[in-house]
C-alpha atoms as an extended CHARMM CRD file, in Angstrom:
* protein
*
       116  EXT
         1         1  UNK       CA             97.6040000000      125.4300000000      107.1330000000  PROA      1               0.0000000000
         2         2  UNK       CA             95.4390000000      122.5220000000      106.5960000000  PROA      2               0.0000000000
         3         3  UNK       CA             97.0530000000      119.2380000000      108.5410000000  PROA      3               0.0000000000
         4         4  UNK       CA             96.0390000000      115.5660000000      108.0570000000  PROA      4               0.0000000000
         5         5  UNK       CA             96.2980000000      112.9520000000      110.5810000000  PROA      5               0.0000000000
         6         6  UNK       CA             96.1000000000      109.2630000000      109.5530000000  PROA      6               0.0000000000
         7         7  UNK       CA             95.4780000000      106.8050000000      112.2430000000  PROA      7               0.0000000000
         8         8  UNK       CA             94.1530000000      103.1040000000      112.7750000000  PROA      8               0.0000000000
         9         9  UNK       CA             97.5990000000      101.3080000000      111.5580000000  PROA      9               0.0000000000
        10        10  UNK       CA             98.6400000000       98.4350000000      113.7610000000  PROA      10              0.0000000000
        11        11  UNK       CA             99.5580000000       94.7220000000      113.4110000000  PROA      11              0.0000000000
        12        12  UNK       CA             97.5970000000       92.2050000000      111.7420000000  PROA      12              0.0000000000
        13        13  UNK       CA             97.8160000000       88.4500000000      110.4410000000  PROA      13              0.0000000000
        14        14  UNK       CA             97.7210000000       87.6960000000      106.8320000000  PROA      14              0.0000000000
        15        15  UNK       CA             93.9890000000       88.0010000000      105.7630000000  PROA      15              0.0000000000
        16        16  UNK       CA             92.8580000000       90.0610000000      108.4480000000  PROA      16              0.0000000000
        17        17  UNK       CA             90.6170000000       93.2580000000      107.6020000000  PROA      17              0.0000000000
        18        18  UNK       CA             92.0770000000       96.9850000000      109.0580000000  PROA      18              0.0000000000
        19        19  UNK       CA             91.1550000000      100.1810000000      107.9590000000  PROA      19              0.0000000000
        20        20  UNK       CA             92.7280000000      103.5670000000      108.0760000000  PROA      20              0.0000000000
        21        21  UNK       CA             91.4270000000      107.1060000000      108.6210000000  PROA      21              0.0000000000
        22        22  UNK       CA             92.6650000000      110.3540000000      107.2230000000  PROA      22              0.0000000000
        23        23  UNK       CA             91.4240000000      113.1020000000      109.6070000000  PROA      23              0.0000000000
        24        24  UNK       CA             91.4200000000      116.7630000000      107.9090000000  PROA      24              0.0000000000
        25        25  UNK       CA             91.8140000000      120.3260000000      109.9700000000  PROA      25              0.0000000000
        26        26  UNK       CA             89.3440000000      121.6050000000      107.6770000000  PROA      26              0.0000000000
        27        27  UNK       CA             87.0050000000      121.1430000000      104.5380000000  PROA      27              0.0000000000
        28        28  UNK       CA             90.2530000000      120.9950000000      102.2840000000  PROA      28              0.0000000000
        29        29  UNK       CA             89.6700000000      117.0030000000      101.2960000000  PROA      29              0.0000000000
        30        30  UNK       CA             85.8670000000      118.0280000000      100.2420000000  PROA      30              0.0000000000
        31        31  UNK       CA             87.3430000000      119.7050000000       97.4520000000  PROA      31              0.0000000000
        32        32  UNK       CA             90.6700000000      117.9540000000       96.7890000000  PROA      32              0.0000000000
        33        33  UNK       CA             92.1590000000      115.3600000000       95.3900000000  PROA      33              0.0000000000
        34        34  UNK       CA             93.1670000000      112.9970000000       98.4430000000  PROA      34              0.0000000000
        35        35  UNK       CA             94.8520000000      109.9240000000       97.8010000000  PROA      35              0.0000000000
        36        36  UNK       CA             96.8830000000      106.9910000000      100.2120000000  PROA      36              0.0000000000
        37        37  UNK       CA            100.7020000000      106.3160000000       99.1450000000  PROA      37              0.0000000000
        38        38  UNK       CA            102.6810000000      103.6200000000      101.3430000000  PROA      38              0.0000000000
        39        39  UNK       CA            106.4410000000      103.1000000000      102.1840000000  PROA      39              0.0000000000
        40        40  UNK       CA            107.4700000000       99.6070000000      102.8120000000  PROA      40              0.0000000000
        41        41  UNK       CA            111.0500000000       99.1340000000      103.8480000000  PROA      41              0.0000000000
        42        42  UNK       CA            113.6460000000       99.6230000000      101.3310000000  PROA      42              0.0000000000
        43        43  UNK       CA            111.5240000000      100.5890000000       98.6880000000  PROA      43              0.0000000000
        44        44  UNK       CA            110.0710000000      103.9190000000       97.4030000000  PROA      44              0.0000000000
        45        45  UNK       CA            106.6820000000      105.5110000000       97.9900000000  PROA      45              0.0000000000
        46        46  UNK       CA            104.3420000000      104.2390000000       96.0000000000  PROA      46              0.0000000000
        47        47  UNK       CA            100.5050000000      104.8390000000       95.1640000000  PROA      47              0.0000000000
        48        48  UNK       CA             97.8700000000      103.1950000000       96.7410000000  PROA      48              0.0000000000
        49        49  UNK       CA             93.8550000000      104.9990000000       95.6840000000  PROA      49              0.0000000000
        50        50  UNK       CA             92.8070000000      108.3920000000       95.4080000000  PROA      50              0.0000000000
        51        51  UNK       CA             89.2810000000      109.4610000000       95.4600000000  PROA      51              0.0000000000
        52        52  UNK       CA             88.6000000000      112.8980000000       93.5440000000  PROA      52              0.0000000000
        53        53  UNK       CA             86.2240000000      115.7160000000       94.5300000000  PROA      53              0.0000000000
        54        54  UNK       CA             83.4310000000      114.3360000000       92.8380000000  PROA      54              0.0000000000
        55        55  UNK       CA             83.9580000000      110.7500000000       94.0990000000  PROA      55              0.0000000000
        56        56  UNK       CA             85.4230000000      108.7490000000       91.6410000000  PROA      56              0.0000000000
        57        57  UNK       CA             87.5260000000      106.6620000000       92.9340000000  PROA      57              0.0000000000
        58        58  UNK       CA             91.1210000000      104.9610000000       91.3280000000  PROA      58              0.0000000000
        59        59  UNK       CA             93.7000000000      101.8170000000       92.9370000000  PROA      59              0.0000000000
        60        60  UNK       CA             96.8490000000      100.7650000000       92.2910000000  PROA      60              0.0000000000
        61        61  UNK       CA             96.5890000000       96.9900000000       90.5270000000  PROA      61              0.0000000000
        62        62  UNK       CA             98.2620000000       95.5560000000       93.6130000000  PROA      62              0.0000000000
        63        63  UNK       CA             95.3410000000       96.1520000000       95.6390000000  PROA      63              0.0000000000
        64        64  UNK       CA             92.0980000000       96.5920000000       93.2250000000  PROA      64              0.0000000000
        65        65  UNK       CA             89.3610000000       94.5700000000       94.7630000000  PROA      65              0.0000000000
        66        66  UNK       CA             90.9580000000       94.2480000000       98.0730000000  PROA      66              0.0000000000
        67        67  UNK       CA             90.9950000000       97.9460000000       99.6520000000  PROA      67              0.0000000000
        68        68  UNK       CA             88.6420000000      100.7390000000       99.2030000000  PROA      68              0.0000000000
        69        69  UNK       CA             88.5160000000      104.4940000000       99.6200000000  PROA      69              0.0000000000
        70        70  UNK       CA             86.2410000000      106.0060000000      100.8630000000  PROA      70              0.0000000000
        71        71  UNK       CA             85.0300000000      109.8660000000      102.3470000000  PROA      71              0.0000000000
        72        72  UNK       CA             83.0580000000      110.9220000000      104.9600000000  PROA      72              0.0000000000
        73        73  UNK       CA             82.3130000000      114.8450000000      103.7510000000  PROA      73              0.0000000000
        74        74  UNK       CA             80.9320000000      115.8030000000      106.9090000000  PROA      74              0.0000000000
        75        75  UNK       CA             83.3600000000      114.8850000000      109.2280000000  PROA      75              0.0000000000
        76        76  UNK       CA             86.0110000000      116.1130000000      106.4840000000  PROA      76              0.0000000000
        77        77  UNK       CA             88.0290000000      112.6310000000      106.6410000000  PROA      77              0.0000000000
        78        78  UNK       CA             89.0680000000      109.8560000000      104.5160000000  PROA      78              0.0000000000
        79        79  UNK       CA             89.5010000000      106.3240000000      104.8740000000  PROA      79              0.0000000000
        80        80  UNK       CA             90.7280000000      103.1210000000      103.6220000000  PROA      80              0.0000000000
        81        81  UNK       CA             89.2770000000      100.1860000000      104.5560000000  PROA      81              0.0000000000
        82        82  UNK       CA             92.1520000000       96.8930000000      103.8260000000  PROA      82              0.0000000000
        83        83  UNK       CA             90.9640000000       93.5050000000      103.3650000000  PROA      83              0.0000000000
        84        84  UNK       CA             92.7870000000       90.3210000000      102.5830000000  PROA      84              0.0000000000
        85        85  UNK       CA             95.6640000000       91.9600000000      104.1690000000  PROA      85              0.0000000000
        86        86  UNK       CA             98.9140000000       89.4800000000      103.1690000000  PROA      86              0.0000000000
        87        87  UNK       CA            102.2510000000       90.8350000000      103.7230000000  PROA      87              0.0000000000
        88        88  UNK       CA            103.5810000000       92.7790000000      100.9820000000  PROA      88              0.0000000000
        89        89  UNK       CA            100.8070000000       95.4430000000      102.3630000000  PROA      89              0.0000000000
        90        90  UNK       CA            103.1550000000       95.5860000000      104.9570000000  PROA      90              0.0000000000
        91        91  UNK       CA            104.2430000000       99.5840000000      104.7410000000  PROA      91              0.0000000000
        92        92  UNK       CA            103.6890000000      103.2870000000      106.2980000000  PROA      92              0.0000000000
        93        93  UNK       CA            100.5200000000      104.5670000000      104.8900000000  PROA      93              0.0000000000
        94        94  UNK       CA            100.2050000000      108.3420000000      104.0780000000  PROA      94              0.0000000000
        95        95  UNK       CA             97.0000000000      110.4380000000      103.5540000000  PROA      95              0.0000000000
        96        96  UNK       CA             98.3140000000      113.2340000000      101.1960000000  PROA      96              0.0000000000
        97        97  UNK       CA             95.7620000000      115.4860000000       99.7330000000  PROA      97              0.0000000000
        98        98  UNK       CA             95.8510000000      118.0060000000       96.2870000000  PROA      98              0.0000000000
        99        99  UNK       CA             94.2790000000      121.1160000000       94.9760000000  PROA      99              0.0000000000
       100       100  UNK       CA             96.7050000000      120.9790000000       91.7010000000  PROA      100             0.0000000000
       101       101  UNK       CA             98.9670000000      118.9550000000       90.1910000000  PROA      101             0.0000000000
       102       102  UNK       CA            101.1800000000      118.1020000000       92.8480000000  PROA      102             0.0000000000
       103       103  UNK       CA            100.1260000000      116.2790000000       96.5100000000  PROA      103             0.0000000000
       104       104  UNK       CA            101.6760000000      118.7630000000       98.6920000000  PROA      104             0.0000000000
       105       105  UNK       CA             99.8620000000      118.1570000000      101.9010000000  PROA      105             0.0000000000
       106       106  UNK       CA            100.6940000000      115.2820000000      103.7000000000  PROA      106             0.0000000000
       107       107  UNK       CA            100.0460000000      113.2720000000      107.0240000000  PROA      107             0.0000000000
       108       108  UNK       CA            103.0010000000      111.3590000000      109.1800000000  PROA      108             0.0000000000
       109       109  UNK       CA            101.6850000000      108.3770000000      108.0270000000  PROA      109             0.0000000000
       110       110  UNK       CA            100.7110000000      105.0160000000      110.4170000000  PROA      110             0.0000000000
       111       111  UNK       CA            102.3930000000      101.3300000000      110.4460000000  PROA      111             0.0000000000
       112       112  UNK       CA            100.6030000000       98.5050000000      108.9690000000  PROA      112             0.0000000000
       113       113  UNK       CA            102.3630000000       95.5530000000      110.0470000000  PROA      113             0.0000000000
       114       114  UNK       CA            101.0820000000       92.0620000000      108.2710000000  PROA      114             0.0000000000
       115       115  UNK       CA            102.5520000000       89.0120000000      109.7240000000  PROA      115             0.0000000000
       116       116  UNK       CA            102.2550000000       85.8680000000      107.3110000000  PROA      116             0.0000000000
């Protein structure tokens, strides 16, 4: 079963840079759909980017221009590089990852703290 591991989370002051990695078991994200969600307290999941198979990359409004997905097909991972950080980015980030319609593969996610 294919496993993701996200890692690179930690605590940062408002418009500090972090980014996140999304480390595969296999070649699964080189063919799916693999995306970052985030939980901040209180509030439900919610989308962050995905980056397709064949690259093309989408972002939630709330952080268009700021973050940026990206995948590294050799070393079957995924990352997301956060800039600007200010504190409503403050959440659990999750690598989850797709073959159909549904994102049914998904990591334990890592703590972005953003202190204003």
């Amino acid at each position: 079963q294919v496993q993701l591991v996200e890692s690179g989370g930690g605590l940062v002051q408002a418009g500090a840079s972090l980014t996140l990695s999304c480390a595969a078991s296999g070649r699964f994200v080189n063919v799916a759909d693999t995306a970052w969600f985030r939980q901040a307290p209180g509030k439900e999941r919610e989308f962050v980017a995905r980056i397709t198979p064949g690259g093309e990359t989408i972002y939630a409004d709330s952080v268009k221009g700021r973050f940026t997905i990206s995948r590294d097909v050799r070393k079957f991972m995924v990352f997301l590089r956060m800039t600007s950080l200010i504190y409503d980015d403050t959440a659990v980030y999750y690598c989850a990852a797709r073959r159909g319609s549904t994102y049914d593969t998904w990591g334990q996610g890592t703590q972005v703290t953003v202190s204003s």
